[in-house]
GUSE-600717 format. One record per residue (C-alpha): residue number from 1; residue in three letters; x, z, y. Coordinates in steps of 0.5 Angstrom, whole numbers, always signed. Layout:
<lovexs>
<lovex n="NUM" res="ALA" X="X" Z="Z" Y="Y"/>
...
</lovexs>
This chain:
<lovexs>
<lovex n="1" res="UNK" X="-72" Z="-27" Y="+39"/>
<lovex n="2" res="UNK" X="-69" Z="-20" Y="+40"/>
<lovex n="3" res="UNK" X="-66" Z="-21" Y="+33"/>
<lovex n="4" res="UNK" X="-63" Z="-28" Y="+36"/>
<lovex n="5" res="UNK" X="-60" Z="-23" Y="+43"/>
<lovex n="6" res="UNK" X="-58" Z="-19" Y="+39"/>
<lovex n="7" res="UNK" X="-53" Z="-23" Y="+35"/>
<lovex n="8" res="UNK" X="-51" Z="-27" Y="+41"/>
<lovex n="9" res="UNK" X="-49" Z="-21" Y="+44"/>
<lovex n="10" res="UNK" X="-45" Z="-18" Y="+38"/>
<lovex n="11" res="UNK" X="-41" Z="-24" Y="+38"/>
<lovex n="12" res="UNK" X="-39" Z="-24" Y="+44"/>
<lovex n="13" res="UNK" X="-37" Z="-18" Y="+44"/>
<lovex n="14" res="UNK" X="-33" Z="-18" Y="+38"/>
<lovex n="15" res="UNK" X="-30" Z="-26" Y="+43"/>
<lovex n="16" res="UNK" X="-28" Z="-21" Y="+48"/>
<lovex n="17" res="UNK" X="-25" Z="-16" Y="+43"/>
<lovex n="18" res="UNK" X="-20" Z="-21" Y="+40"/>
<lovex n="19" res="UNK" X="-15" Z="-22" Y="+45"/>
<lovex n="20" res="UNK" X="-15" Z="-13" Y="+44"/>
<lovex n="21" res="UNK" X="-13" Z="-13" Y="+38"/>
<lovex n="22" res="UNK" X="-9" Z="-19" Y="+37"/>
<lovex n="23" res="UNK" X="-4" Z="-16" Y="+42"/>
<lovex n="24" res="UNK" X="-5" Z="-9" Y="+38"/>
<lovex n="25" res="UNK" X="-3" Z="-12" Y="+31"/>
<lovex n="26" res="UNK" X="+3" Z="-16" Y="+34"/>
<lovex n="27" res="UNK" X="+5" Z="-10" Y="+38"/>
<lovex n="28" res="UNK" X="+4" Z="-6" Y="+32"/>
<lovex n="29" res="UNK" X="+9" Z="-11" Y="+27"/>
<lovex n="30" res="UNK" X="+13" Z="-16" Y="+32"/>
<lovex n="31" res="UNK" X="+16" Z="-10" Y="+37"/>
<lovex n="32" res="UNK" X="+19" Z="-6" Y="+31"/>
<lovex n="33" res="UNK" X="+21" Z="-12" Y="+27"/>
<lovex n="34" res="UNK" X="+24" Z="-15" Y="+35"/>
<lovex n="35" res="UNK" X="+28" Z="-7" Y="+36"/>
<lovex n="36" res="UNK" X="+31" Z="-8" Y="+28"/>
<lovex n="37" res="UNK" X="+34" Z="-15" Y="+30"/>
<lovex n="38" res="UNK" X="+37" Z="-13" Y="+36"/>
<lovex n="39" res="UNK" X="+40" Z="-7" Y="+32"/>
<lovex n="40" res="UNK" X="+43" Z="-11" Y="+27"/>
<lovex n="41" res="UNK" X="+44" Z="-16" Y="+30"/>
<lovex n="42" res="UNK" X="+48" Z="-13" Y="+36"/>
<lovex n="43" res="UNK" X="+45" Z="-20" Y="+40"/>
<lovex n="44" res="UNK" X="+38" Z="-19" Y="+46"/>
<lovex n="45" res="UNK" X="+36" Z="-26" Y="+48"/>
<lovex n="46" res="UNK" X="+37" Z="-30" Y="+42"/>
<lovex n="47" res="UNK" X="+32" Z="-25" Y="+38"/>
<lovex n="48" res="UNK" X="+28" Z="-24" Y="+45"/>
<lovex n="49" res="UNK" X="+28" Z="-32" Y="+45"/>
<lovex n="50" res="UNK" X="+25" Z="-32" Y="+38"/>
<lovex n="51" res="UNK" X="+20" Z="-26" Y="+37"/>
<lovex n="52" res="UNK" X="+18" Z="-28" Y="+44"/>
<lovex n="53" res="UNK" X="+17" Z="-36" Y="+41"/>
<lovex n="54" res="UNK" X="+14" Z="-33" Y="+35"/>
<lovex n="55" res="UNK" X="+9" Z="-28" Y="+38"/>
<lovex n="56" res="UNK" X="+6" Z="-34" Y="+43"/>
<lovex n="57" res="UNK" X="+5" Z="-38" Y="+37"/>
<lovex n="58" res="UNK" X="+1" Z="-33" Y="+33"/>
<lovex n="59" res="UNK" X="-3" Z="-31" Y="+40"/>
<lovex n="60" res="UNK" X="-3" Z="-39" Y="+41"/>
<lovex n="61" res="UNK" X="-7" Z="-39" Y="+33"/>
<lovex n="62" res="UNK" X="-11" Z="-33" Y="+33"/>
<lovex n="63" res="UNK" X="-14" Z="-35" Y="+40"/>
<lovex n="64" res="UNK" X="-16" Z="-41" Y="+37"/>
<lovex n="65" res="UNK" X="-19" Z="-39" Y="+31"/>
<lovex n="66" res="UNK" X="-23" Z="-33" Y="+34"/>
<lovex n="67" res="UNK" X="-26" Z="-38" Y="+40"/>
<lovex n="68" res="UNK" X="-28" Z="-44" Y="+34"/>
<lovex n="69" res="UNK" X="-31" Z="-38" Y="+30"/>
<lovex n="70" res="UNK" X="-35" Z="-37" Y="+36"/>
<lovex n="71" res="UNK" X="-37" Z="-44" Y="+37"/>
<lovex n="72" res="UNK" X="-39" Z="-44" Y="+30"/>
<lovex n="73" res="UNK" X="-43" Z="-38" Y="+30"/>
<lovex n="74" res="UNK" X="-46" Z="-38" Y="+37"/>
<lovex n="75" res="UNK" X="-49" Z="-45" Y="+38"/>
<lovex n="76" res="UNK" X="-54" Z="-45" Y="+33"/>
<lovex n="77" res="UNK" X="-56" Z="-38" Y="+35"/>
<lovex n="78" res="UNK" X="-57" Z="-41" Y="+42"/>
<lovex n="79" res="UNK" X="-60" Z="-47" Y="+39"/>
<lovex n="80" res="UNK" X="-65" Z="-42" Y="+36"/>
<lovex n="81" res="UNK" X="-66" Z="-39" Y="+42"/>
<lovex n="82" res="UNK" X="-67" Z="-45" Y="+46"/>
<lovex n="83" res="UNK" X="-72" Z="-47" Y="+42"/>
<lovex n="84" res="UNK" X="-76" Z="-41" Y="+41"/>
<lovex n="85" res="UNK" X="-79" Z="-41" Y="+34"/>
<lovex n="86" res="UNK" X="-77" Z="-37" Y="+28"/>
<lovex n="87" res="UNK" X="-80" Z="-37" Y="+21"/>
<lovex n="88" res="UNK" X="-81" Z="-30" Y="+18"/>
<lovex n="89" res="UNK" X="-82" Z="-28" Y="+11"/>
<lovex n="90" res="UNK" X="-85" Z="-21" Y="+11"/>
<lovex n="91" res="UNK" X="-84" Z="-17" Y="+4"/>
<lovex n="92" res="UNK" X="-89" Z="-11" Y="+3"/>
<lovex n="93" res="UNK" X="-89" Z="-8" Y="-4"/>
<lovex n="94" res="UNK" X="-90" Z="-2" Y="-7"/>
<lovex n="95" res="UNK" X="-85" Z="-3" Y="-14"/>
<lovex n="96" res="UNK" X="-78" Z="-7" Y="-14"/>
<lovex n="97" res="UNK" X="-74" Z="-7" Y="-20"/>
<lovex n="98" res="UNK" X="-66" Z="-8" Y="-19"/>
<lovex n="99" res="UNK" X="-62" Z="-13" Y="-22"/>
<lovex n="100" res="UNK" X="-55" Z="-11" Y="-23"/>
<lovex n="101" res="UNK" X="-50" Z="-15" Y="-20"/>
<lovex n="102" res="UNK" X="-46" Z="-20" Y="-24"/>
<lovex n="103" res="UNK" X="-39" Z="-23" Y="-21"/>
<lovex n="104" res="UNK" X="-40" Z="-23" Y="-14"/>
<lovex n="105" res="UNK" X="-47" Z="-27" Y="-13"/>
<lovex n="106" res="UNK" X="-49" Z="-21" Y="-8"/>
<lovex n="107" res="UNK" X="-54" Z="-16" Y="-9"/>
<lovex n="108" res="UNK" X="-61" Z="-18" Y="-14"/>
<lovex n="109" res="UNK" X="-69" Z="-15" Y="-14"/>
<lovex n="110" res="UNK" X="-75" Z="-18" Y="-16"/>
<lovex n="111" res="UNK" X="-80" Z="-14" Y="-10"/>
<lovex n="112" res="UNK" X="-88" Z="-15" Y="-13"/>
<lovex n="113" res="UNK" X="-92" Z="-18" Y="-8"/>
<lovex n="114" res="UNK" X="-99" Z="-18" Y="-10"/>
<lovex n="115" res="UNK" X="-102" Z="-16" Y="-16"/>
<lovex n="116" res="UNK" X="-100" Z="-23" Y="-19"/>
<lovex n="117" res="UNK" X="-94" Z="-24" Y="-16"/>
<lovex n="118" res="UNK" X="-86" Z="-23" Y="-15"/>
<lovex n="119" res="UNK" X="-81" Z="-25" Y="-10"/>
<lovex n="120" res="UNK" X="-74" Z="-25" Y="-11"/>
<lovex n="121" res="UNK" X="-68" Z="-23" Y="-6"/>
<lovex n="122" res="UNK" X="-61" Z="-25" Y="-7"/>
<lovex n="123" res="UNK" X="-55" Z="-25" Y="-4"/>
<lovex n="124" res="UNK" X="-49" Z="-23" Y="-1"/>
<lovex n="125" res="UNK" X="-54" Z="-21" Y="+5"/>
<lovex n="126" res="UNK" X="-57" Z="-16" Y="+2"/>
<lovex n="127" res="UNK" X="-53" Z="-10" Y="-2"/>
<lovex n="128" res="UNK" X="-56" Z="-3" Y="-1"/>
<lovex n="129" res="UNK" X="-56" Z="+1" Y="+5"/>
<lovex n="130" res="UNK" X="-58" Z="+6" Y="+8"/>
<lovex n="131" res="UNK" X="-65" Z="+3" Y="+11"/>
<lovex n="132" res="UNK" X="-65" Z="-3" Y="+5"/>
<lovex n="133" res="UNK" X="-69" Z="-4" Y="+0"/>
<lovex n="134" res="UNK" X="-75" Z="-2" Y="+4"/>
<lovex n="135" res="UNK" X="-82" Z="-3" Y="+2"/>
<lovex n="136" res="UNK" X="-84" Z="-7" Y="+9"/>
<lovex n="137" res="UNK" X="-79" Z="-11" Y="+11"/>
<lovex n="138" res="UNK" X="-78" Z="-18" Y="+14"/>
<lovex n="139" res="UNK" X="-73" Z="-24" Y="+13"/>
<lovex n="140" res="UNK" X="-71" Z="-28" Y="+20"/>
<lovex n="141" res="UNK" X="-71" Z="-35" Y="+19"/>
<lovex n="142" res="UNK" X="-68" Z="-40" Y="+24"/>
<lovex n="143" res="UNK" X="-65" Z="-47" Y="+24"/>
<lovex n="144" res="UNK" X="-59" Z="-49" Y="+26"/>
<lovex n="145" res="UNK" X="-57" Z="-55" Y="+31"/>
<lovex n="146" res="UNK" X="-57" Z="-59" Y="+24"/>
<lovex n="147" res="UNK" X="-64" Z="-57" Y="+23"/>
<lovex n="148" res="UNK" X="-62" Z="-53" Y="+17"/>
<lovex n="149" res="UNK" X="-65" Z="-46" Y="+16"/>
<lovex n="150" res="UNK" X="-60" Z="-40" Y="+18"/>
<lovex n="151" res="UNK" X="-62" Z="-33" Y="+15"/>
<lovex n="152" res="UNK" X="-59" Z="-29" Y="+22"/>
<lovex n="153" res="UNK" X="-63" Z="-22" Y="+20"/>
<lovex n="154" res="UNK" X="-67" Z="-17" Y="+16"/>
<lovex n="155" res="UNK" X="-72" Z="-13" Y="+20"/>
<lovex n="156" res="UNK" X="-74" Z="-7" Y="+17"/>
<lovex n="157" res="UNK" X="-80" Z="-3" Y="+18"/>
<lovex n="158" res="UNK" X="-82" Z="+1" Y="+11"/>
<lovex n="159" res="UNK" X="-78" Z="+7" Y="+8"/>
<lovex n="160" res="UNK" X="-72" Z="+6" Y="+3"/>
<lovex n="161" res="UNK" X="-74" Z="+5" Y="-4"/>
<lovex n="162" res="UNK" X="-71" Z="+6" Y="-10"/>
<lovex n="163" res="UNK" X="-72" Z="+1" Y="-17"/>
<lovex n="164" res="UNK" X="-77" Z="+3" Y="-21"/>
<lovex n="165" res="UNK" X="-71" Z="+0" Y="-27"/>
<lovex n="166" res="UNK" X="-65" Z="-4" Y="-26"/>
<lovex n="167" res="UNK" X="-64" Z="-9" Y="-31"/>
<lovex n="168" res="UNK" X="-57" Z="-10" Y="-34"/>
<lovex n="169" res="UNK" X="-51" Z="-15" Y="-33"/>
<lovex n="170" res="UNK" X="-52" Z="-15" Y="-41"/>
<lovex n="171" res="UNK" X="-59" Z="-17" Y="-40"/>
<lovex n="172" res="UNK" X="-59" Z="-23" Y="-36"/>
<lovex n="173" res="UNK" X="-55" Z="-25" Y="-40"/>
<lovex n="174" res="UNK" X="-60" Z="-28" Y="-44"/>
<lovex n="175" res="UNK" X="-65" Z="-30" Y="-39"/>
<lovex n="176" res="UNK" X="-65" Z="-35" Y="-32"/>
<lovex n="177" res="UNK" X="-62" Z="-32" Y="-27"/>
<lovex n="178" res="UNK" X="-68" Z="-32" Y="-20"/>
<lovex n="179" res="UNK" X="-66" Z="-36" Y="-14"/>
<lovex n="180" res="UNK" X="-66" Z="-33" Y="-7"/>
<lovex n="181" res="UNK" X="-74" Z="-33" Y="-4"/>
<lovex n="182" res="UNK" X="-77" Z="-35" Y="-11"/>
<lovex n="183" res="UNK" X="-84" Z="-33" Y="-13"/>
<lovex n="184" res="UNK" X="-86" Z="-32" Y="-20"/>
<lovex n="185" res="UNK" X="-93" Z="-31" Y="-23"/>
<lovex n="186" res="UNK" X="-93" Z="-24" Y="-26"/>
<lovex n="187" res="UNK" X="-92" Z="-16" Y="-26"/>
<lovex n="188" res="UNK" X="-85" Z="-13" Y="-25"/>
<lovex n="189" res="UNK" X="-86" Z="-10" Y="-33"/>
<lovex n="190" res="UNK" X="-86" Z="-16" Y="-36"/>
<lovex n="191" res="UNK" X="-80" Z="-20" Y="-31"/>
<lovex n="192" res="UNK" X="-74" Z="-21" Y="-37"/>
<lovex n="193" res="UNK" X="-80" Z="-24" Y="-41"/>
<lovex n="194" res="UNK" X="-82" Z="-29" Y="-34"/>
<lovex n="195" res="UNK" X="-75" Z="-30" Y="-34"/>
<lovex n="196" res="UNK" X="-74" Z="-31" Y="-41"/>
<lovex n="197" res="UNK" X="-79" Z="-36" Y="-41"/>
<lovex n="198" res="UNK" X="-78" Z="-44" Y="-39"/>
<lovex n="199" res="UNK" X="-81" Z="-46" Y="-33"/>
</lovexs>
């Protein structure tokens, strides 16, 4: 539930800086392009008229698209909030190796979870930090008003650790690459042979 407030009032606060930093962008662009035209031209209400038109046009735009942002974001946190229940993944290891990433499919590692059992992590939402990988962390998982699970944040408790390895883009070439939240039976050492290996 903190996660959840958290969120919620982070977008709102980002809701509450937009008309800012619209009017500072189109300070910064339309007032020196409107001053140009004048000079040029030698006219001041036509160019007004028009730099006017168009720095209420943009506002008109940006408004919108910042308040339909909002919506999308903060009515299925409050949905959650409502409904008072998340799912947590908690992940506790001691040994993580590192895939390389390839393209733009987000950050890979393969945590050992138990004795016998990997837990791979994937995703755009978990590239490096200063806090992350850690060795006891937890995935949040919430739905949406569609029912749908939603990840909204990664509660960390551990230390940061570094791979054991990092298996390279030339490597994987060769083996499936793991979805997000999947569990293989094995040990990280023997992880290119699992993967290489038909399910």
């Amino acid at each position: 539930m903190r996660l959840l407030r958290a969120e919620i009032a982070d977008a709102r606060k980002r809701q509450a800086a937009g008309p800012r930093r619209v009017l500072v962008a189109m300070a910064v662009v339309i007032l020196p392009l409107w001053v140009l035209t004048i000079l040029t031209s030698k006219l001041f209400v036509l160019p007004t008229l028009v730099w006017l038109s168009l720095a209420a046009l943009i506002g008109f735009w940006s408004a919108r698209d910042v308040r339909e942002s909002f919506v999308a974001r903060v009515v299925p946190l409050e949905n959650a909030l409502g409904a008072n229940g998340v799912e947590e993944i908690r992940v506790a290891a001691a040994e993580m190796v590192e895939f390389e990433e390839i393209g733009d499919v987000g950050a890979c590692y393969a945590f050992q979870v138990e004795p016998d059992k990997i837990l791979i992590v994937q995703g755009q939402d978990y590239y490096a930090t200063r806090r992350f990988p850690n060795t006891d962390f937890s995935i949040v998982i919430t739905q949406d008003s569609n029912g749908e699970p939603r990840e909204i944040g990664v509660h960390k408790r551990g230390a940061k650790m570094a791979p054991a390895r990092v298996i390279s883009a030339e490597t994987q070439k060769r083996l499936r690459f793991p979805l997000h939240l999947e569990v293989l039976q094995g040990r990280l050492a023997d992880i290119e042979g699992i993967l290489g290996s038909p399910r």
